[in-house]
C-alpha positions as CSV (number, residue, x, y, z in Angstrom):
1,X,0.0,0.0,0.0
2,X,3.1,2.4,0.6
3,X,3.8,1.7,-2.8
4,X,1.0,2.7,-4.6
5,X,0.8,5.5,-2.5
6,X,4.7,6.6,-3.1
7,X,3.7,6.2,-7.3
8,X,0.0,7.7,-6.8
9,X,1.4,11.1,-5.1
10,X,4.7,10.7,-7.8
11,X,1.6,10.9,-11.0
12,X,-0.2,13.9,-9.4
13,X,2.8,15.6,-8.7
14,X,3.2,15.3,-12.4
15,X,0.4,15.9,-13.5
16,X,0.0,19.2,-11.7
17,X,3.5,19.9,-13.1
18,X,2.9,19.1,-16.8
19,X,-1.0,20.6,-17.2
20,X,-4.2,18.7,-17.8
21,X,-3.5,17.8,-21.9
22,X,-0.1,16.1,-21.5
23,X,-1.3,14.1,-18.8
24,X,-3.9,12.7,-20.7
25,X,-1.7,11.6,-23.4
26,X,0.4,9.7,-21.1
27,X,-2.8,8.4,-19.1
28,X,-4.4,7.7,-22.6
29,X,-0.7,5.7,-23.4
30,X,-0.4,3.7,-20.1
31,X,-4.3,2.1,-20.4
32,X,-2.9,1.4,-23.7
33,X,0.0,-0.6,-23.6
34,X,-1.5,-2.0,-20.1
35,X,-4.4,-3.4,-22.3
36,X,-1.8,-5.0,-24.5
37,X,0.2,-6.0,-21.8
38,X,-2.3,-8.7,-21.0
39,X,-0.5,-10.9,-23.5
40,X,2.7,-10.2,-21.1
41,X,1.0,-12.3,-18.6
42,X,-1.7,-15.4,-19.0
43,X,-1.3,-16.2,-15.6
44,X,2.1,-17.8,-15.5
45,X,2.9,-16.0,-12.2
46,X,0.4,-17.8,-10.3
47,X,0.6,-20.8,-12.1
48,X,4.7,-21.2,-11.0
49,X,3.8,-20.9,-7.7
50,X,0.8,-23.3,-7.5
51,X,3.3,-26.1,-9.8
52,X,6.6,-25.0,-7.9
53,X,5.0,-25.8,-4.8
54,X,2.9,-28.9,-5.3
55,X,6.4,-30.3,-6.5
56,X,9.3,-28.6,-5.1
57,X,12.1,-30.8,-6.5
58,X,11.5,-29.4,-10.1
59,X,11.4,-25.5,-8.7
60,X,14.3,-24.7,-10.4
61,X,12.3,-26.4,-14.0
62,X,9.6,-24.3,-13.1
63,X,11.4,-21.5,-12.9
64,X,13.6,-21.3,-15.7
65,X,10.7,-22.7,-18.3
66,X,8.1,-19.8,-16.9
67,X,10.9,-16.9,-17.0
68,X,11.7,-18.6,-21.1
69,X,7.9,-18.1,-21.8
70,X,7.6,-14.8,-20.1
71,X,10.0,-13.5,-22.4
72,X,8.4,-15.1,-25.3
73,X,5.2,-13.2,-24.7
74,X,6.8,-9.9,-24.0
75,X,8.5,-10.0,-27.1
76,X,5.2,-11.0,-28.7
77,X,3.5,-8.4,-26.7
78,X,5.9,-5.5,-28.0
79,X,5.8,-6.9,-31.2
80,X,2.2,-6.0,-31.7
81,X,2.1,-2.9,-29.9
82,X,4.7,-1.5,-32.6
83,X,2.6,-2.8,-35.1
84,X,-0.9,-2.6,-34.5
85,X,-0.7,0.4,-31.1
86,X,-0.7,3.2,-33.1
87,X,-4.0,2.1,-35.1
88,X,-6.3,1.6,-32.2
89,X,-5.3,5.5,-31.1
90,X,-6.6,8.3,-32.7
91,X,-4.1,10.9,-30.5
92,X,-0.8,11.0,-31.8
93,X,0.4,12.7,-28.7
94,X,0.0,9.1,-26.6
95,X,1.0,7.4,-29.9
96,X,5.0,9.1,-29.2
97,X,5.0,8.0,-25.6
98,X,4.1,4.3,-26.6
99,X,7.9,2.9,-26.9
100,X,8.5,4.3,-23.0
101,X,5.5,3.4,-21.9
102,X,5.3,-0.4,-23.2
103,X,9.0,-0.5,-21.9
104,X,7.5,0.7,-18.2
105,X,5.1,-2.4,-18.9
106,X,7.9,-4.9,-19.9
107,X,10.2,-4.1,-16.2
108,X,6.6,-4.0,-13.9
109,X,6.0,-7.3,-15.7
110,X,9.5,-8.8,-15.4
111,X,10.0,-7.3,-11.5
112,X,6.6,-9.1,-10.6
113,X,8.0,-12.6,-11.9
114,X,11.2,-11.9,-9.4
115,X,8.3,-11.1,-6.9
116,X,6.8,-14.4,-7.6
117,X,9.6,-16.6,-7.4
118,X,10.3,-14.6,-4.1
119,X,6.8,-16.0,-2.8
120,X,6.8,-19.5,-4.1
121,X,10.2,-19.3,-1.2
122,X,8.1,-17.2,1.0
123,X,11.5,-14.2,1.1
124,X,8.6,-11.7,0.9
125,X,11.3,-9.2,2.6
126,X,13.5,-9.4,-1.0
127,X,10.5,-8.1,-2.6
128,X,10.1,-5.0,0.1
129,X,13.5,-4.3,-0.6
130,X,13.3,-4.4,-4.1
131,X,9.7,-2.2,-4.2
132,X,11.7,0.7,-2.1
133,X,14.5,0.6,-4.7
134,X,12.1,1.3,-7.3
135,X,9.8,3.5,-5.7
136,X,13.1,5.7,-4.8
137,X,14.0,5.6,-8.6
138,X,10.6,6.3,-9.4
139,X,10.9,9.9,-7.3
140,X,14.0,10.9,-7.7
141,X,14.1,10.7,-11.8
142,X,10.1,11.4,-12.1
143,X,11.1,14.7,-9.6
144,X,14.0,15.4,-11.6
145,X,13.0,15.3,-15.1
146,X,9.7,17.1,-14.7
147,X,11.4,19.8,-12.9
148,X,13.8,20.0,-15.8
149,X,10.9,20.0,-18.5
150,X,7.4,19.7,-17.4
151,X,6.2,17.3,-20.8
152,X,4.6,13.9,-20.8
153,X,7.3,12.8,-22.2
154,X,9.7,13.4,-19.2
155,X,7.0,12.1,-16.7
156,X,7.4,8.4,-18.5
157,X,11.1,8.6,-18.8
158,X,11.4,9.3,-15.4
159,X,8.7,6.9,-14.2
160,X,10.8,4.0,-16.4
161,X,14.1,5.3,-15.1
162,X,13.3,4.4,-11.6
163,X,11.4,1.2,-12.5
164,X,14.4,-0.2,-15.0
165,X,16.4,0.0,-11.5
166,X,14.0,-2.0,-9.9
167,X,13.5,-4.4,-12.4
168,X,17.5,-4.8,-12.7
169,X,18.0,-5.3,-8.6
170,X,15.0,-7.6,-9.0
171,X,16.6,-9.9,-11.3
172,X,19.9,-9.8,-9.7
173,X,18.1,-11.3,-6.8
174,X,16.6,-14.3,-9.1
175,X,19.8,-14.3,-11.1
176,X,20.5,-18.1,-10.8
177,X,17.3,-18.9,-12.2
178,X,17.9,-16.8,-15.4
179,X,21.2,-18.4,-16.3
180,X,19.5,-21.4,-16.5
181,X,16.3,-20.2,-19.0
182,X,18.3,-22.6,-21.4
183,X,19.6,-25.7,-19.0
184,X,16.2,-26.2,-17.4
185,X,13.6,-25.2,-19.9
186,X,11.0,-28.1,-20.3
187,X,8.3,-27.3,-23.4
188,X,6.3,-30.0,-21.6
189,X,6.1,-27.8,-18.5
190,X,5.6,-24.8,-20.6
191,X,2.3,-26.1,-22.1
192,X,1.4,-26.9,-18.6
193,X,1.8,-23.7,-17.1
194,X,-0.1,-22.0,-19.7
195,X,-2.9,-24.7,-19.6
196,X,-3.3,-23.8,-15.7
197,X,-2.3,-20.0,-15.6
198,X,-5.1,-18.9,-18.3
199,X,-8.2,-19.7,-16.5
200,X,-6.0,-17.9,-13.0
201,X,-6.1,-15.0,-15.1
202,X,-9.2,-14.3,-16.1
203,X,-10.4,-12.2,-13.5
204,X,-7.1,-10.3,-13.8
205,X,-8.0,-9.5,-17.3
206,X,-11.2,-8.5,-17.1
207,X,-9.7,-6.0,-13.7
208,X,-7.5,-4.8,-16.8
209,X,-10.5,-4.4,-19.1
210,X,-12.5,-2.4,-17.0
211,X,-10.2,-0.1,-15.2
212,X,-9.1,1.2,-18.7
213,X,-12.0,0.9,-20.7
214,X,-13.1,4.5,-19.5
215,X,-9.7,6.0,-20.7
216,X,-9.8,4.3,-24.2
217,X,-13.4,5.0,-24.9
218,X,-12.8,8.3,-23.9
219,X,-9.6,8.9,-26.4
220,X,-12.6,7.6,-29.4
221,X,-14.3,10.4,-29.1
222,X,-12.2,13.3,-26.8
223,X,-9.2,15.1,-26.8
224,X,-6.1,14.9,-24.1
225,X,-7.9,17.4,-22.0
226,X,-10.6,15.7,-21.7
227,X,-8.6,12.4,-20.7
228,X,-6.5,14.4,-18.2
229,X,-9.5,15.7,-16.2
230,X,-11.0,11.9,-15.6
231,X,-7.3,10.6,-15.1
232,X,-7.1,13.1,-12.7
233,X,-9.8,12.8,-11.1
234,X,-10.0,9.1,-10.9
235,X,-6.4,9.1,-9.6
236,X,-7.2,9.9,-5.9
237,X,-10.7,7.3,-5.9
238,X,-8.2,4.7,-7.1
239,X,-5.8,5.1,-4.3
240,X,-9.0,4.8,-1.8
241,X,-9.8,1.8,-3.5
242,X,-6.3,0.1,-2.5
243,X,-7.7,0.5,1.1
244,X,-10.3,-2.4,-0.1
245,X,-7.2,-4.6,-1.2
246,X,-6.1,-4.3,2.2
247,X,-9.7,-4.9,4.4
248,X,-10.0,-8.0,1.6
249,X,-6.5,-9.2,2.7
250,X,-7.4,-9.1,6.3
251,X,-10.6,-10.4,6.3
252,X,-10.7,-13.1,3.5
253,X,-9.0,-15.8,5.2
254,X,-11.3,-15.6,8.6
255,X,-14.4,-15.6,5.9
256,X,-12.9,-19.2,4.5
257,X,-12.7,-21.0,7.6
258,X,-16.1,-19.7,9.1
259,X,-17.9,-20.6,6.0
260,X,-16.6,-24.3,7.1
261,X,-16.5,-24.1,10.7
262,X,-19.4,-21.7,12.3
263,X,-21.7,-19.9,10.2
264,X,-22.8,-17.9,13.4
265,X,-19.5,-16.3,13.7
266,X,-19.4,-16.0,9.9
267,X,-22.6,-13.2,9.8
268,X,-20.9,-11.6,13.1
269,X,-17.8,-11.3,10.9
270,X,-19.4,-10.2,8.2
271,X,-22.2,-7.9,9.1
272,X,-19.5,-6.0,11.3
273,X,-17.1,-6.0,8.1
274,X,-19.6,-4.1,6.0
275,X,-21.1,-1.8,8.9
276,X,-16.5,-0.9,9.2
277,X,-17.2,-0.7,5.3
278,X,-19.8,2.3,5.4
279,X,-18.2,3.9,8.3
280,X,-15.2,4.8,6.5
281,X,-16.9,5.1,2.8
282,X,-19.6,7.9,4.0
283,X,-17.1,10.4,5.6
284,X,-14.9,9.9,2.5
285,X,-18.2,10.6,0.2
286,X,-19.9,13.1,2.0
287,X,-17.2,15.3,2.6
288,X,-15.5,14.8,-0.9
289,X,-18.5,15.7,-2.3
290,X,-18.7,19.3,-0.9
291,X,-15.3,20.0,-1.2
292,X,-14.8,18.3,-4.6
293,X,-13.8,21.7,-6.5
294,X,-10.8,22.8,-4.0
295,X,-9.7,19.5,-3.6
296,X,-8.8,19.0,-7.0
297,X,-7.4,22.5,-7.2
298,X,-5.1,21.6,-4.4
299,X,-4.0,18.3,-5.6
300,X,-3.1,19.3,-9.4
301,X,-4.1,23.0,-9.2
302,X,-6.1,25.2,-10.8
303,X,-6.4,23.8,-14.3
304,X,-8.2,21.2,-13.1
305,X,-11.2,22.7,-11.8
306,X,-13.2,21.0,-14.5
307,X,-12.1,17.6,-12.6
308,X,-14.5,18.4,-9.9
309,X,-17.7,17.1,-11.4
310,X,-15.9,13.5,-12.5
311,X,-14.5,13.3,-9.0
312,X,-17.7,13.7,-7.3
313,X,-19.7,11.2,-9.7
314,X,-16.5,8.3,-9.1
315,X,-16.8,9.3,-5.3
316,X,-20.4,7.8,-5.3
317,X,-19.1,4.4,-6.6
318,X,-17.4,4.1,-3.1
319,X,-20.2,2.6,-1.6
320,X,-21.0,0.1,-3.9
321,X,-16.9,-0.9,-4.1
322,X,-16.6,-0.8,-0.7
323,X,-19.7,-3.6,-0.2
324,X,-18.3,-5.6,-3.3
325,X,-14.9,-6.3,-1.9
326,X,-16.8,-8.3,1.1
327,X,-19.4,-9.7,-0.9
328,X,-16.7,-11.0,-2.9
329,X,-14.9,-12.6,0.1
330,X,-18.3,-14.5,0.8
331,X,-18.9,-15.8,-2.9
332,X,-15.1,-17.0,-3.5
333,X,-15.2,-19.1,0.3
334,X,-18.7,-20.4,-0.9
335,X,-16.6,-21.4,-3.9
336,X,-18.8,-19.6,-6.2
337,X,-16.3,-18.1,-8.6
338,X,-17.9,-18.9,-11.3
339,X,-21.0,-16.4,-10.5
340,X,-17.9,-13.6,-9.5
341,X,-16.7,-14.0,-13.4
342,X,-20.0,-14.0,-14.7
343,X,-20.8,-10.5,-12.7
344,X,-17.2,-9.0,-14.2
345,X,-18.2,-9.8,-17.5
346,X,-21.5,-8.1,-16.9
347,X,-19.8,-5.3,-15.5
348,X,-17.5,-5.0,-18.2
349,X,-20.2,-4.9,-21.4
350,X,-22.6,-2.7,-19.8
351,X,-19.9,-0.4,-18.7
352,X,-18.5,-0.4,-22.3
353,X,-22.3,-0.2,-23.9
354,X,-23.0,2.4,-21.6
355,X,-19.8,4.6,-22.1
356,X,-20.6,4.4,-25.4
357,X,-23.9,5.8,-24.7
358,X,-22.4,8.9,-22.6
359,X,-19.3,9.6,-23.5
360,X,-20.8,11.3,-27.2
361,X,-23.1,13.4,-24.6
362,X,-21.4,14.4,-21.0
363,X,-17.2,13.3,-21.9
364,X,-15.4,12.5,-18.5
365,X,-18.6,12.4,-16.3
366,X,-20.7,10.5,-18.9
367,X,-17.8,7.9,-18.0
368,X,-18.0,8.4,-14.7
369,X,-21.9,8.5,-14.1
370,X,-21.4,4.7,-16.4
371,X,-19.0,3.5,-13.7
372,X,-21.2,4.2,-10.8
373,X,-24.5,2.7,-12.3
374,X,-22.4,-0.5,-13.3
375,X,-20.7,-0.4,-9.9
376,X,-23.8,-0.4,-7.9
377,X,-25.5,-3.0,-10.1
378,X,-22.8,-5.4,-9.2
379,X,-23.1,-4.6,-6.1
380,X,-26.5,-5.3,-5.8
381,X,-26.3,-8.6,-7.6
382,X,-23.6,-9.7,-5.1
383,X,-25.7,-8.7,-2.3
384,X,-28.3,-10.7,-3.4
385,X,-26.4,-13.8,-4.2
386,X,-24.8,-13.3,-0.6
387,X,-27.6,-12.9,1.0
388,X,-29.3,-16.2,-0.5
389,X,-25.7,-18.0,0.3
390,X,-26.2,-17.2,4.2
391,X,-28.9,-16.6,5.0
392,X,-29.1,-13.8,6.4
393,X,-29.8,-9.6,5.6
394,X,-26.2,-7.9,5.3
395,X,-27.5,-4.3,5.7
396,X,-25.7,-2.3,8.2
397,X,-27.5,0.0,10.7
398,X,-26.8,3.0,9.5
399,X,-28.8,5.5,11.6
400,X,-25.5,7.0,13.7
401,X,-23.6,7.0,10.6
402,X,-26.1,9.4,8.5
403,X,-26.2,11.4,12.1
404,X,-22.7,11.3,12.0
405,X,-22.3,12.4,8.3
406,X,-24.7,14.9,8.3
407,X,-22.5,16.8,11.7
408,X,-19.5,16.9,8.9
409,X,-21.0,17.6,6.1
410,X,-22.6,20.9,8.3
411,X,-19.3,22.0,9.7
412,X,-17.9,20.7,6.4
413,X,-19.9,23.3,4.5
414,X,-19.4,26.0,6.3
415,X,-16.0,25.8,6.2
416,X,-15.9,25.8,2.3
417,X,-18.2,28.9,2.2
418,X,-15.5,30.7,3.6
419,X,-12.8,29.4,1.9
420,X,-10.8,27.6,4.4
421,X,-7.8,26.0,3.5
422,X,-9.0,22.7,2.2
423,X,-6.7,20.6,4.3
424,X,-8.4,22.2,7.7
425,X,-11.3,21.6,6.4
426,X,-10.5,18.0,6.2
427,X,-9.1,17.8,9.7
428,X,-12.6,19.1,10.8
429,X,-14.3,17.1,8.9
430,X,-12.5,14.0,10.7
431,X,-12.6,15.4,13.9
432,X,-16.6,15.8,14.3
433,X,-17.3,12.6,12.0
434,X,-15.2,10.6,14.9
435,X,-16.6,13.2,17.5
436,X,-20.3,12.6,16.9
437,X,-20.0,8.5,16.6
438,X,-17.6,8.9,19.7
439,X,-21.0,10.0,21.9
440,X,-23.3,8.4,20.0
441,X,-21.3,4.9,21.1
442,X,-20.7,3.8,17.8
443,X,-17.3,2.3,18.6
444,X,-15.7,2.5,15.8
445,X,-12.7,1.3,16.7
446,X,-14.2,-1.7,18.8
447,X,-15.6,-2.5,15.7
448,X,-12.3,-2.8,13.7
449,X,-10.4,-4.6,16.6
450,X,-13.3,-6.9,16.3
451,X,-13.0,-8.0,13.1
452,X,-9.3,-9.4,14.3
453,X,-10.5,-11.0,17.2
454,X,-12.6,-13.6,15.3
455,X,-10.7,-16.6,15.2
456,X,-9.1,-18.2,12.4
């Protein structure tokens, strides 16, 4: 999570730094080649592990035959973005920043499989060594460069500077298994790692799909600008969304063994999972909502007042992600992935159809307004299937958080009338959120320790 945070502040540093229209072309770029990049993968991470472990006396096999068929697939991948990129863009400005950006793709691709093999040995602290090295690159040339010249096109060298150092000090730490690509490559293992790694990799595609959809669909029919203001904006809801990867994290494993072992404990865990959920969306919401405009103005500055609208609409989606990443949890332990991939798919059309639809009519926050109405129709659809799979209603009381909410957003409001300085106004905000549930005995922070003391 300190990662992403390190690379999110890194991107809206630049992109306050370089303006609104180059920041769309290398937005507009990254979905790109990461839409490309899904060639780069299959699932051959995840399938190494899953085969390295089940037989750890051909590890090295494994290895050396996934790293041989990685390579084959970046090659293929870069291949085709050369040839076939620069078609499926109509703005020439992303088209230039294709080569860096594809070559940004290749070392996140290549410093993942060094991550992998790191796991299969469970020597997770090589791989927090190895993301501070490349988060430090990642500042220090990304800082440099755009100081120098505030383009695009320095923001990507900069951000591929510091991840090539990465990727290098990443492979040096897998280094024996890459002088033997040629020694221990097995075809026969190769078929089988992608025979198991596709299916492992279908939700991951379809995460691809849908996260950059918006961007793509939006570079049919906009310009840069455009792009910029929904990259921008959808930078900061992204970063809250990382806090679901970690609540998911936390809480999946309990949900697994309950779902075997007490079913009592398992609504316990999860109605107090979504009732956390909602506690820390609706602050987030509420006050974001009211103090979209000076937000974005502080984050990337002024030329991206026109962000604010985009921001508030992807804000609303909160909710709806925040529920999903639980609801998940419950349909994966039931062992019901099969209904998870059906919903992505879902998701992924309608958002697409409905872009489609919007875009032509309201740009960015056509986009946006598709992602929330998709969002919360997943979400719903979960909730139902949940619900069904338990048991048992999953709606949180909510009365002390809408008391709560509506003490901030008042206080909140005010604030912003007079133009206070937006980061007091946040600190406010928090402070009589927390102070109202404080005396209204919501015990928010017994309800977090809570979800820890369920045993596993």
């Amino acid at each position: 999570m300190g990662g992403r945070l390190i690379r999110a502040l890194i991107v809206i540093y630049g992109a306050r730094k370089i303006g609104a229209a180059e920041y769309g072309a290398f937005s507009y770029a990254l979905s790109l080649a990461a839409v490309f990049g899904i060639l780069a993968d299959l699932g051959l991470d995840a399938a190494m592990i899953k085969e390295a472990s089940a037989h750890p006396e051909k590890s090295h096999q494994y290895f050396s035959t996934a790293l041989a068929v990685k390579i084959f697939l970046i090659i293929s991948t870069v291949l085709l973005v050369i040839v076939a990129g620069p078609s499926f863009s109509n703005l020439e400005s992303a088209n230039i920043l294709l080569p860096i950006v594809i070559t940004i793709l290749v070392l996140d691709t290549l410093r993942e499989f060094g991550f992998a093999i790191n796991r299969s040995h469970q020597k997770m602290e090589k791989e927090a060594l190895v993301n501070i090295i490349t988060n430090i690159g990642i500042v220090v040339f990304g800082v440099w460069l755009i100081t120098i010249s505030g383009t695009a096109w320095n923001l990507a060298i900069g951000y591929a500077l510091g991840t090539a150092i990465g990727s290098f000090v990443g492979f040096y730490v897998i280094r024996q298994y890459v002088f033997g690509i040629f020694k221990d490559f097995r075809l026969s293992l190769a078929l089988d790692l992608i025979k198991i790694g596709w299916p492992l990799a279908f939700a991951g595609i379809l995460g691809t799909l849908m996260i950059n959809t918006d961007t793509l669909l939006l570079g049919l029919w906009k310009t840069e600008l455009e792009i910029g203001f929904y990259s921008a904006a959808q930078r900061p809801v992204s970063t809250l969304y990382g806090l679901l990867g970690i609540l998911a994290a936390v809480t999946f494993p309990i949900v697994a063994n309950l779902v075997k072992t007490d079913k009592e404990r398992l609504r316990a865990l999860l109605s107090k999972t979504i009732h956390f959920s909602f506690l820390v969306a609706a602050p987030l919401v509420v006050g974001g909502l009211i103090v979209a405009e000076p937000l974005m103005i502080f984050l990337f500055g002024s030329s991206y007042a026109s962000a604010a609208l985009i921001f508030q609409i992807l804000l609303l989606s909160l909710f709806a992600n925040f529920a999903t990443v639980t609801l998940t949890n419950v349909l994966v332990a039931y062992s019901r992935q099969r209904w998870v991939l059906v919903l992505s798919v879902v998701g992924l059309i309608g958002n697409a159809i409905l872009d489609i639809v919007f875009i032509p009519i309201w740009s960015g926050a056509g986009s946006a307004f598709s992602t929330f109405l998709i969002q919360t129709l997943v979400a719903i659809l979960l909730w139902r299937e949940s619900t069904l799979l338990i048991g048992y209603s999953l709606i949180p009381p909510l009365k002390k958080v809408i008391m709560a909410s509506a003490a901030m957003a008042i206080g909140v409001f005010i604030l912003a009338i007079f133009q206070a300085n937006v980061l007091l106004i946040v600190v406010v905000g928090a402070a009589l959120y927390l102070l109202v549930l404080y005396f209204e005995d919501e015990g928010i922070f017994e309800e977090f320790r809570a979800l820890t003391r369920i045993p596993s």
